[in-house]
C-alpha positions as CSV (number, residue, x, y, z in Angstrom):
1,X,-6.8,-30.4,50.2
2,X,-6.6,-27.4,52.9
3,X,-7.8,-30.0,55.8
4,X,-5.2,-33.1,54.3
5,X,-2.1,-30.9,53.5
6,X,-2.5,-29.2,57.0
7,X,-2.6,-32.0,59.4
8,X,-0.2,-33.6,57.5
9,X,2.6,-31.1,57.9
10,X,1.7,-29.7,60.9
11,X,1.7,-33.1,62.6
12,X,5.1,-33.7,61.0
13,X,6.4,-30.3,62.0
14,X,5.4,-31.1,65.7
15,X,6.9,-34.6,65.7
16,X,9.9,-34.2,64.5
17,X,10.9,-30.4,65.8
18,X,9.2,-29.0,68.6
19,X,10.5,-27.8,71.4
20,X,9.3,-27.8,75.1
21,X,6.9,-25.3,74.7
22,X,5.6,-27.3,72.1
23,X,5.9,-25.1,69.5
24,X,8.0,-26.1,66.2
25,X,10.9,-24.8,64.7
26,X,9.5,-24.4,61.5
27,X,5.8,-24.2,60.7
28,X,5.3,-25.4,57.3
29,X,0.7,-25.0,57.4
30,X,1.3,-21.5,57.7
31,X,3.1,-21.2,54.6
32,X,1.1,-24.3,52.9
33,X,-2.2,-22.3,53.9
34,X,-1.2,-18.8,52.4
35,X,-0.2,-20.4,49.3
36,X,-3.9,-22.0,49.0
37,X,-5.3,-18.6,49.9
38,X,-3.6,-16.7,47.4
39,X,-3.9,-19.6,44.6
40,X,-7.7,-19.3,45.2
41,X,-10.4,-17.6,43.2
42,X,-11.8,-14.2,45.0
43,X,-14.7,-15.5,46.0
44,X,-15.9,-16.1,49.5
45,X,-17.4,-19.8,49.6
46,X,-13.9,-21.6,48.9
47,X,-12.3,-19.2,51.3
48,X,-14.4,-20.1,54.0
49,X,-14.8,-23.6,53.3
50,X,-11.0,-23.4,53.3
51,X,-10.1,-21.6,56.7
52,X,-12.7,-24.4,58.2
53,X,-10.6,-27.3,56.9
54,X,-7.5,-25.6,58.2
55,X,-9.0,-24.9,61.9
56,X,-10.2,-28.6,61.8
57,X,-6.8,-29.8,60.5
58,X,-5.5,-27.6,63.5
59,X,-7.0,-29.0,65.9
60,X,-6.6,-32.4,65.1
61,X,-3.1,-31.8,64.7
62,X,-2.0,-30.0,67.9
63,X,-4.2,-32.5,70.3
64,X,-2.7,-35.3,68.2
65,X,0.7,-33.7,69.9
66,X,-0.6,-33.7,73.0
67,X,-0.9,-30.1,73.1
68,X,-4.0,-28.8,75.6
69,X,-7.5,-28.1,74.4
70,X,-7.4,-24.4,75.1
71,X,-3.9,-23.7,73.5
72,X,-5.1,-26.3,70.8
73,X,-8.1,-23.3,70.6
74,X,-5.8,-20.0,71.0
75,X,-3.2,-21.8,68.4
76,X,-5.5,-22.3,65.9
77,X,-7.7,-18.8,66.4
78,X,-3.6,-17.0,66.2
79,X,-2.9,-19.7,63.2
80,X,-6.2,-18.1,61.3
81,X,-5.6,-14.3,61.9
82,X,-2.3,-15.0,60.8
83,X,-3.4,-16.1,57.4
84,X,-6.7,-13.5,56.8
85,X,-4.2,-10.7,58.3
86,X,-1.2,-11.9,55.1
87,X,-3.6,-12.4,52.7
88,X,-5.1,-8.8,53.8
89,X,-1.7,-7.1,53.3
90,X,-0.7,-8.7,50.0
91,X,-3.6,-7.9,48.4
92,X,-3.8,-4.5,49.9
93,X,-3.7,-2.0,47.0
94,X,-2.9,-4.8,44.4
95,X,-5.0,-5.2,41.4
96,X,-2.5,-7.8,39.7
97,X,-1.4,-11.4,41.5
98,X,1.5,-11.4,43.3
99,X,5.0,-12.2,42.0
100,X,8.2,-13.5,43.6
101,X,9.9,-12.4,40.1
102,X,9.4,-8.6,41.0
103,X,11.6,-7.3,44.0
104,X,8.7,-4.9,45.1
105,X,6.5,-7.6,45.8
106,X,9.0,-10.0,47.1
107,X,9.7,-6.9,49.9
108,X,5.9,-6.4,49.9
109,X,5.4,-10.3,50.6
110,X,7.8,-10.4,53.2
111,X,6.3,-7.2,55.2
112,X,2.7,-9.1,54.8
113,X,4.1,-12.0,56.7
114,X,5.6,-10.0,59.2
115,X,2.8,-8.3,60.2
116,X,0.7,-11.5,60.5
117,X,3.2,-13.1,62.1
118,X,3.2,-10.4,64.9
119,X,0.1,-10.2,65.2
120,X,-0.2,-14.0,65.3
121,X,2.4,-14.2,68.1
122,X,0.6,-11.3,70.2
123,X,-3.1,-13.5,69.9
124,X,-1.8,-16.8,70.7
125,X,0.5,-15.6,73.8
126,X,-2.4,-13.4,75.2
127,X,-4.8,-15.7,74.9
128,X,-2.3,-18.5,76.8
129,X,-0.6,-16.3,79.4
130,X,2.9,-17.3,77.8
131,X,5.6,-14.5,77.8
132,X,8.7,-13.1,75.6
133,X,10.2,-16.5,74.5
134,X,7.4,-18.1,73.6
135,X,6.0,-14.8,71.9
136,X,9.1,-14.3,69.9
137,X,9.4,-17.9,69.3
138,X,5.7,-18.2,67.4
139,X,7.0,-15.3,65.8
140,X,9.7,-16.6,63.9
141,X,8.4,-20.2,64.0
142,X,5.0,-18.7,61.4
143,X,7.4,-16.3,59.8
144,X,9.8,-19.0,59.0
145,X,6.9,-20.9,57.3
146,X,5.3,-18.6,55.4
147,X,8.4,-17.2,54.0
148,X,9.6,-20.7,53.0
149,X,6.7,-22.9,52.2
150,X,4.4,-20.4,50.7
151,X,6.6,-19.3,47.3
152,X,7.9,-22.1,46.0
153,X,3.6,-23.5,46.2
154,X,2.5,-20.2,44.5
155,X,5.1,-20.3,41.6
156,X,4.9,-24.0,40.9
157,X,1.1,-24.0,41.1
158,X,1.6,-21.0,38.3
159,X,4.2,-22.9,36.2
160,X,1.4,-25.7,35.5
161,X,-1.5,-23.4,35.3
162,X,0.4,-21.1,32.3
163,X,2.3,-24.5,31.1
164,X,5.5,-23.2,31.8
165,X,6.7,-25.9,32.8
166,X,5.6,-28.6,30.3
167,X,6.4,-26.0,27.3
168,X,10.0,-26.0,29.1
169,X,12.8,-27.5,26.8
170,X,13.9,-31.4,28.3
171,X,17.6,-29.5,29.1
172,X,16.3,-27.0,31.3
173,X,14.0,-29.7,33.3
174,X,16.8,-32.1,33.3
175,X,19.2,-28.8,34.7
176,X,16.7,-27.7,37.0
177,X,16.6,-31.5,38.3
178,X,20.2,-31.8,38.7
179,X,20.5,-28.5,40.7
180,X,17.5,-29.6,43.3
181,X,19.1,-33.1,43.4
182,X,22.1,-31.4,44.3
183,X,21.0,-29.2,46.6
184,X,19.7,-31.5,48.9
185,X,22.4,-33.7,48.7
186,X,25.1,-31.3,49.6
187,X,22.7,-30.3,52.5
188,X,22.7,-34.1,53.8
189,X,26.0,-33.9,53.3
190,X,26.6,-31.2,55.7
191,X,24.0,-31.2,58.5
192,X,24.4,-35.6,58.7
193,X,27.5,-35.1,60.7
194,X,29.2,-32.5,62.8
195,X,33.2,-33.3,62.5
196,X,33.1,-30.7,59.8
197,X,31.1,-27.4,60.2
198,X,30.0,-27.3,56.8
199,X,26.4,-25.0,57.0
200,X,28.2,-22.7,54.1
201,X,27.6,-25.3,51.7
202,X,24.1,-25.6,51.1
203,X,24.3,-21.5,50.6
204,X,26.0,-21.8,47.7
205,X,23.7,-24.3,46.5
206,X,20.8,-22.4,47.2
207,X,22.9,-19.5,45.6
208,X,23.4,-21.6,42.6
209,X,20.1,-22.5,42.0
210,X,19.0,-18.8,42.0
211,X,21.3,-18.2,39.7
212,X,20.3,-20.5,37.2
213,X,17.1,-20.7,37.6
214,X,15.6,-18.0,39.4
215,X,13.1,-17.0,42.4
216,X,11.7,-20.7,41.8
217,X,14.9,-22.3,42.0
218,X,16.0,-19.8,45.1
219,X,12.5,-21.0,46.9
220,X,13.0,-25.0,45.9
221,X,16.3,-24.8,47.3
222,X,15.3,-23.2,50.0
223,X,12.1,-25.6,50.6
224,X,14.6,-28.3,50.4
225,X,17.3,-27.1,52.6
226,X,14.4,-26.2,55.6
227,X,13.0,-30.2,55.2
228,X,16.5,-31.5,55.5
229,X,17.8,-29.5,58.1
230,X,14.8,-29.9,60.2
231,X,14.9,-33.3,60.5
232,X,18.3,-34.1,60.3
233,X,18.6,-31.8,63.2
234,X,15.5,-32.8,65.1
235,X,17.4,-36.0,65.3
236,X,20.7,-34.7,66.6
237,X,22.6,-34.7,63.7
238,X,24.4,-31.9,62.2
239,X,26.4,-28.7,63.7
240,X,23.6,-27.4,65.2
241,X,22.4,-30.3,67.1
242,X,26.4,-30.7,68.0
243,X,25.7,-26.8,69.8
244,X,26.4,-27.3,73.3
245,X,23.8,-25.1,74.9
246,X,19.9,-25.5,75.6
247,X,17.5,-26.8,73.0
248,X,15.8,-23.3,72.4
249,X,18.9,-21.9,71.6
250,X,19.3,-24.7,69.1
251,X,15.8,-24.0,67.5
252,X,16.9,-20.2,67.3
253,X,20.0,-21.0,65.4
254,X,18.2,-23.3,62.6
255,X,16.0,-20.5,62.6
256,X,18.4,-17.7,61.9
257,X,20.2,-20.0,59.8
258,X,16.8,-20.1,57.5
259,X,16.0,-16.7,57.6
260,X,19.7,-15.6,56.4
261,X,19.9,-18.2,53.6
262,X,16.2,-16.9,52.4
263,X,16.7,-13.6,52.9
264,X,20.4,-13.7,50.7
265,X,18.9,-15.9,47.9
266,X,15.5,-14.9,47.4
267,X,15.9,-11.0,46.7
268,X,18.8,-12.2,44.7
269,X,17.2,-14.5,42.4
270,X,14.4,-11.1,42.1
271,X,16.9,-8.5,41.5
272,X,18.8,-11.6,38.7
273,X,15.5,-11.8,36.7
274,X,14.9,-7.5,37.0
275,X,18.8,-7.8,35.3
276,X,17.8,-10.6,32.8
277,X,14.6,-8.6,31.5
278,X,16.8,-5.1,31.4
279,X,19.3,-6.9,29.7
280,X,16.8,-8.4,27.1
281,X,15.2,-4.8,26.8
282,X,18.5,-3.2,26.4
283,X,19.8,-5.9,23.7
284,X,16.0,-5.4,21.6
285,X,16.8,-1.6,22.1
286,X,20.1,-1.6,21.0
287,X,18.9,-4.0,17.9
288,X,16.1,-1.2,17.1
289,X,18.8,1.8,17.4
290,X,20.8,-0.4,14.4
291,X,17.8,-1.1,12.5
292,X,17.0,2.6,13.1
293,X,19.9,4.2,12.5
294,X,20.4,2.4,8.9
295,X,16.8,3.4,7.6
296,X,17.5,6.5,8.4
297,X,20.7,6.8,7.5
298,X,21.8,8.3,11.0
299,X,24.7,7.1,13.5
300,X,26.0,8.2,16.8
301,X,29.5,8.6,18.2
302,X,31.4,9.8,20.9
303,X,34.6,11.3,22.2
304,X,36.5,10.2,24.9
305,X,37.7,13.7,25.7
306,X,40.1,12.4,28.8
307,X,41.6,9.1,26.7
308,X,41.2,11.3,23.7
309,X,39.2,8.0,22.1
310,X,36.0,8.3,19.9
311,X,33.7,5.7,19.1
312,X,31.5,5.2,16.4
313,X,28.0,3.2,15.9
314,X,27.7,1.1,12.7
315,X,25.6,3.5,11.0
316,X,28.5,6.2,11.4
317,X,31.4,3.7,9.9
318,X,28.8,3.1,6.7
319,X,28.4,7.3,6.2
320,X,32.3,7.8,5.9
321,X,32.3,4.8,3.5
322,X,34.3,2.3,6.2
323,X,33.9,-1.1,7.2
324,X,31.9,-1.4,11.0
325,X,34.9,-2.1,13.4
326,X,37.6,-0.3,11.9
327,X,40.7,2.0,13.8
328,X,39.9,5.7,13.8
329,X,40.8,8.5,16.1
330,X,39.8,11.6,16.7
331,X,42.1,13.5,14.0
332,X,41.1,11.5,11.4
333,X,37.3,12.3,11.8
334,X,37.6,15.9,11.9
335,X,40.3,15.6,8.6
336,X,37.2,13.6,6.9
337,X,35.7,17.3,6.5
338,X,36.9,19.2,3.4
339,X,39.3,21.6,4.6
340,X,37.0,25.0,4.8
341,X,34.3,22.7,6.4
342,X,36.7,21.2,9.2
343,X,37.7,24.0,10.5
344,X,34.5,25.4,11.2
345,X,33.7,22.0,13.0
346,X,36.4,22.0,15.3
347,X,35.6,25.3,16.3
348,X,32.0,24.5,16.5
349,X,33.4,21.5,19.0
350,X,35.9,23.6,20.9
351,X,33.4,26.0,21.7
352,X,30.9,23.6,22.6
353,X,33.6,21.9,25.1
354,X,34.3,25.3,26.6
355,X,30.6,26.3,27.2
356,X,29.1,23.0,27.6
357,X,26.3,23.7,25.6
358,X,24.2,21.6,22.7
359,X,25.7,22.3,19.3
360,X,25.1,21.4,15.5
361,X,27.0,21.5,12.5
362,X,27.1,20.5,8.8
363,X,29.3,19.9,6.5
364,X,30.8,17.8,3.8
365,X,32.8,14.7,4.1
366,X,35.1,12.7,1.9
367,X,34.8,9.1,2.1
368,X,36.7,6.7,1.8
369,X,36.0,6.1,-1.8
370,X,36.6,9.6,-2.8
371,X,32.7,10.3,-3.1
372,X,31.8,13.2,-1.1
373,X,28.6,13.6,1.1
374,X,26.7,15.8,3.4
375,X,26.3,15.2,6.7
376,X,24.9,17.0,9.7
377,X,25.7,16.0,13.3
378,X,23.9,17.3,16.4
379,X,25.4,16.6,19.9
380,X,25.5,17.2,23.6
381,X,28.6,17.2,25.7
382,X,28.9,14.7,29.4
383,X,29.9,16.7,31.9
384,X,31.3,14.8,35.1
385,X,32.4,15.6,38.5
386,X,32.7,19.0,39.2
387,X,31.4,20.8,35.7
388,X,34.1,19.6,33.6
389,X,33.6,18.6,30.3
390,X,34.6,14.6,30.1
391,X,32.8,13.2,27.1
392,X,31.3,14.9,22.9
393,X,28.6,12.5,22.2
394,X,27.1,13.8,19.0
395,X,24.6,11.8,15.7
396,X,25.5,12.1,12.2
397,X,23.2,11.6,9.5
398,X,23.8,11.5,6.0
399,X,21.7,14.1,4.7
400,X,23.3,14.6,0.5
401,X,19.8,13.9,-0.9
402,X,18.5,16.3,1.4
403,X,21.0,18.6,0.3
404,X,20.5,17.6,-3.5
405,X,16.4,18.0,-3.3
406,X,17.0,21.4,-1.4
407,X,19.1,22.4,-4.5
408,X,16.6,21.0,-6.8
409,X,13.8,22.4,-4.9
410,X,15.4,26.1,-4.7
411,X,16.7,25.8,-9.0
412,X,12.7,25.2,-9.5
413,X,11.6,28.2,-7.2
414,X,13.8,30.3,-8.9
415,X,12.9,29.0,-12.1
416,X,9.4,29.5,-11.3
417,X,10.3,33.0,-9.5
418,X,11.6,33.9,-13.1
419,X,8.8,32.6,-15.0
420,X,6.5,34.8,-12.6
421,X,8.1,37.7,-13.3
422,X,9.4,37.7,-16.5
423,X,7.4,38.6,-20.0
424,X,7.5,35.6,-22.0
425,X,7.5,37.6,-25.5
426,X,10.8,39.6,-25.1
427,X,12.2,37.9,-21.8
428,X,11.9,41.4,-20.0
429,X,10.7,41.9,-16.2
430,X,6.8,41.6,-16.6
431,X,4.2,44.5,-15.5
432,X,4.2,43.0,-11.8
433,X,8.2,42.6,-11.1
434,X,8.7,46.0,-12.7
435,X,6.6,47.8,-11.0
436,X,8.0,46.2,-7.6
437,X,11.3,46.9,-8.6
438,X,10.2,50.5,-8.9
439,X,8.5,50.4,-5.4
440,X,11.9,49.4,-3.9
441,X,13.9,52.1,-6.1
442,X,11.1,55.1,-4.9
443,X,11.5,54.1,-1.1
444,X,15.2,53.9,-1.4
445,X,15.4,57.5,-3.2
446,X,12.8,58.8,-0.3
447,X,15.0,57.7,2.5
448,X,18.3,58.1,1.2
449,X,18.1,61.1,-1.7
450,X,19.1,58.9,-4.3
451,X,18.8,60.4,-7.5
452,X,15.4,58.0,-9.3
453,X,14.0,58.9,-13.1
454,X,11.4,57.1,-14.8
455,X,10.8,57.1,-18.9
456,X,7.9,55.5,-20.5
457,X,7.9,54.9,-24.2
458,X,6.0,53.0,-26.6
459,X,6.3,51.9,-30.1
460,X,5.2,54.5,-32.9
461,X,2.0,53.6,-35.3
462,X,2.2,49.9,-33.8
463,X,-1.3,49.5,-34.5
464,X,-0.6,50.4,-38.5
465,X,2.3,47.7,-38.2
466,X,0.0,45.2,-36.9
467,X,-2.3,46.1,-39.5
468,X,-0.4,45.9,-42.4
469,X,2.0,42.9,-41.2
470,X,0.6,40.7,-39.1
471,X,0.1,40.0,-35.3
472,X,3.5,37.6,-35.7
473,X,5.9,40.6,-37.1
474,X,3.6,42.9,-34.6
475,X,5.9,40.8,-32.0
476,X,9.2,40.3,-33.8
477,X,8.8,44.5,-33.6
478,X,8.3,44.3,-29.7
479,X,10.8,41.8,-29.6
480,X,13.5,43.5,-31.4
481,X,12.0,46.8,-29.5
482,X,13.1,45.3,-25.8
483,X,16.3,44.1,-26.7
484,X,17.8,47.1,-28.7
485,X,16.1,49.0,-25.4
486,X,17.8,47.0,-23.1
487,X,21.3,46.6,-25.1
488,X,21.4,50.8,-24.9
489,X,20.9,51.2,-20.9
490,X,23.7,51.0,-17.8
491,X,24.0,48.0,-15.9
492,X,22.0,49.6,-12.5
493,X,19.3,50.3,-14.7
494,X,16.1,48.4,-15.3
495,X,13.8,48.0,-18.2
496,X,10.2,46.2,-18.2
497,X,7.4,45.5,-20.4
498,X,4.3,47.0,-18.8
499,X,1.5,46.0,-21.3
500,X,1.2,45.8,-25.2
501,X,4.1,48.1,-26.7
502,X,4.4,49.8,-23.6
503,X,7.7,49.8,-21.7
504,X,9.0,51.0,-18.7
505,X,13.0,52.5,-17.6
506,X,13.7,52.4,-14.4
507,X,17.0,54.9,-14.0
508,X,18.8,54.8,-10.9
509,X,21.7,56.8,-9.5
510,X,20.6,59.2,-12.7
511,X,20.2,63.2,-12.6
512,X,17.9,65.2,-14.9
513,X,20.2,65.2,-17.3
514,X,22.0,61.9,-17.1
515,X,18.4,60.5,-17.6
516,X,18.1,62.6,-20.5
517,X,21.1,61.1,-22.1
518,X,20.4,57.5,-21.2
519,X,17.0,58.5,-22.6
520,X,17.8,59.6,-26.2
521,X,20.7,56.6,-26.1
522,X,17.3,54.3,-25.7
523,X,15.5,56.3,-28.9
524,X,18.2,56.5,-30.9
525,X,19.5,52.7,-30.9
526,X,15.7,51.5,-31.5
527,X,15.3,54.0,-34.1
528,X,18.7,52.6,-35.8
529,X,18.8,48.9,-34.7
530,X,15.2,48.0,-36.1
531,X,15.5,49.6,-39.3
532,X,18.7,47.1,-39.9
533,X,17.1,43.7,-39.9
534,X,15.5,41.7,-42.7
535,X,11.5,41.2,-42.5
536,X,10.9,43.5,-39.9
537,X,9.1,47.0,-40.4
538,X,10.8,49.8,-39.4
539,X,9.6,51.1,-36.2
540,X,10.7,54.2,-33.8
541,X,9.0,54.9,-29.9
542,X,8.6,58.1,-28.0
543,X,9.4,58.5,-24.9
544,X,8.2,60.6,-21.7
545,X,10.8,61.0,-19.2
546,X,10.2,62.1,-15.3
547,X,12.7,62.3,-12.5
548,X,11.7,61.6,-9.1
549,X,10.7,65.1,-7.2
550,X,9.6,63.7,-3.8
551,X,6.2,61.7,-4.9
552,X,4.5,59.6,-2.4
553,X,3.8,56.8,-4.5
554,X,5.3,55.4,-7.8
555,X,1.3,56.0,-9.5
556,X,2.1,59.9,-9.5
557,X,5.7,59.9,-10.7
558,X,4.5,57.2,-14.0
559,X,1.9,59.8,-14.1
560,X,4.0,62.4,-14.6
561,X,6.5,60.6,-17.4
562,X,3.0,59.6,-18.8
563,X,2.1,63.1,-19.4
564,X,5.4,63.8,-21.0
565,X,4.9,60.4,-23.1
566,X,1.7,62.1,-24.5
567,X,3.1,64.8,-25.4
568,X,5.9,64.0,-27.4
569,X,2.9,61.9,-29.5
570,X,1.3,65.3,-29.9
571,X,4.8,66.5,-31.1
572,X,5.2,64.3,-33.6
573,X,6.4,61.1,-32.3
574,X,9.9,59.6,-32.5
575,X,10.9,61.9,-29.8
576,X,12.1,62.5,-25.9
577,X,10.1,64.7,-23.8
578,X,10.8,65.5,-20.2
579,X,7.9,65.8,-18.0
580,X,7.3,69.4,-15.8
């Protein structure tokens, strides 16, 4: 295939447009050999089977054209160096295969054929004494080819090796058809005669055909256009065989022709598939922000802070109740805020605007169907030229169940905060919240000088009570105890159960002998309000009473009302003693 495809355009490249240093205008094998090289396995034996056929085919072909035996040797040593040095360069630091459908590798391709095209020039003029014209004409003559041929080869050969082609719908093989078809007529139609300079419109075929379908249809056209154009003007037809000047200035205008019309299309038809694949990315992002946004329940807008304009995502019309798409302003999302909660946002805004710094709010919104929700947005604001503020772009999330189960959460730590603390016989403060309570009162009398007393009774003969009545009227006793305690003290004061019939006063902002009064207050109405209900045993408590006189810890001051409680047993009971 190397050896057959070769001769064959190189001998038709040579007939039909060399010049008189018998070098073509275009040289097709170049191209047709890089294509193989690259299509091929990395393996050495085909590689070197395959530059073999090609400096047969070479040879064959540049004697056939009556070129000299040594230049038919120097052209086909350049022809080879030209292809190892490409296929050198493309695959330099490339682990994947190259593609025309990336822009980096079409710019990488094209500097790989440069080089070799340089360095192709430099071997074959050295080697036959020629100077500058015919070294810049093997120049562009190789690079012409290889830019050309060597594409459109690669990505076909792909097309039917990953069945792109024959999984392509009949439409797009019948468009892609039409396009080539048309291509190459409009290019007979311009380069057949020369009454009407007409070389612009096979450019906009070419263009066309990028356009629609891409670096393949930007290298076809291209393919197409160099065959036509070549032999049409080979044959002295066209515009450029009309130029009235010397046949190498002919062959130098075909070839700049070439290279403009490849350069223009072929980066274009890269850079068109890049913008096809961004835009396919950006419509399957966008589609996953939606899909996003509604599971969890979160939309974006932003304000327009220069058209005074806001905009809102889907997500955000289906938050404040609305249908996607319809009229609001700017006004009438700050009014959706109950009024307490609007004004905070605005200001929350404003500053944000003036500092140009990240902000957050919450709030609550009325919808549009009266129901109101909670929402919290969080936001950034676009700064543009100069520093100044131009654009609010902000989320907002529905967050009312958050809210709710926050609510429900706290109700059932505070529920459960009461149940830990409180005694579950008479509903007092337990041992453990009491005595904390008391912690906090000593520390605050310690560091301020507030006046603190401590009284400790406990029910009289409770153990004859239990004894004679019952464990069930033992607690109807402490029951009734607590409460006719608890009825008798000042709101600032405090009164536990500490254990069995043991209770605790906590007296706050209370001298020695406001203490004392509170004290007796809490005897007397226990002494009074027990003795007046059915079923329940008469029962009195005695109590030891000590005020705070600079004690380190709250053990040594319930030590001291303790000691007093003790001794108003020893006295007889039913009684108020003050400790020492």
């Amino acid at each position: 295939m190397t050896a057959t495809g070769y001769f064959l355009l190189a001998s038709l490249s040579l007939h039909t447009t060399k010049g008189a240093d018998n070098i073509a205008a275009v040289w097709p094998p170049s191209g047709y050999f890089l294509a193989l090289l690259l299509l091929m396995p990395a393996r050495a034996r085909p590689r070197i089977s395959a530059f073999a056929g090609m400096a047969l085919a070479s040879l064959a072909a540049n004697m056939w054209g009556g070129v000299p035996p040594l230049s038919c040797l120097a052209y086909t040593l350049a022809n080879g160096c030209e292809a190892a040095i490409a296929l050198r360069l493309i695959r330099r630091d490339r682990t994947e295969d190259l593609s025309f459908m990336v822009p980096r590798s079409v710019v990488s391709f094209c500097g790989a054929a440069l080089g070799a095209s340089v360095t192709g020039a430099a071997i074959a003029g050295t080697l036959v004494g020629a100077g500058v014209d015919f070294y810049l004409s093997w120049l562009t003559t190789v690079l012409l080819g290889m830019l050309i041929v060597t594409p459109p080869i690669v990505m076909l050969a792909r097309m039917v090796e990953t069945k792109a082609m024959g999984n392509a719908p009949p439409r797009m093989k019948a468009e892609a058809t039409a396009i080539l078809t048309a291509t190459g007529l409009v290019t007979i139609a311009a380069f057949s005669q020369a009454e009407f300079p007409a070389t612009f419109l096979p450019c906009m075929a070419v263009v066309a055909a990028a356009y629609r379908l891409g670096p393949f249809g930007a290298a076809a056209g291209i393919l197409i256009v160099t065959i036509i154009t070549s032999l049409l003007s080979g044959q002295g037809y066209g515009p450029i065989a009309a130029i009235d000047e010397p046949a190498k200035v002919k062959v130098l205008f075909l070839q700049f022709y070439l290279l403009s019309l490849l350069f223009t299309t072929l980066p274009l038809a890269s850079l068109l598939i890049v913008r096809q694949r961004l835009a396919k990315r950006l419509e399957q992002s966008n589609r996953w922000l939606l899909q996003a946004e509604a599971s969890a329940l979160v939309g974006h807008w932003r304000v327009d802070i220069i058209g005074w304009t806001i905009h809102w995502s889907d997500q955000a019309y289906r938050i404040h109740g609305l249908v996607p798409g319809t009229p609001v302003d700017v006004n009438y999302s700050v009014k959706q805020y109950v009024a307490e909660d609007g004004a905070a946002v605005r200001k929350i805004l404003e500053e944000a605007v003036r500092t140009g710094e990240p902000f957050e709010f919450q709030g609550r919104i009325v919808r549009a169907d009266g129901e109101i929700r909670h929402v919290k947005s969080h936001g950034s604001i676009e700064m543009g030229r100069g520093g100044k503020a131009i654009a609010i772009f902000g989320t907002v999330q529905d967050v009312t169940e958050t809210v709710e189960n926050a609510r429900i959460l706290e109700a059932a730590r505070s529920a459960a905060e009461r149940v830990a603390n409180t005694d579950m016989l008479t509903g007092l403060p337990n041992r453990r919240h009491t005595l904390a309570f008391l912690e906090k009162a000593l520390a605050g009398a310690r560091e301020h000088g507030a006046p603190l007393a401590v009284a400790i009774f406990d029910i009289d003969h409770f153990k004859r009570i239990n004894d004679a009545h019952g464990h069930a009227i033992g607690d109807r006793v402490i029951h009734r105890v607590g409460q006719r305690a608890k009825a008798a003290l000042r709101d600032e004061d405090m009164l536990g159960r500490i254990g069995g019939e043991e209770f605790v006063c906590i007296l706050q902002r209370s001298s020695a002998q406001a203490a004392e009064i509170v004290a007796e207050r809490v005897r007397k109405a226990v002494e009074t309000g027990t003795a007046a209900e059915d079923g329940v045993p008469q029962a009195t408590i005695s109590i030891g009473l000590a005020v705070f006189d600079g004690e380190l810890d709250i053990e040594e001051l319930l030590h001291r009302a303790d000691q007093a409680l003790y001794a108003a047993k020893r006295e007889g009971r039913n009684r108020l003693r003050m400790a020492a």
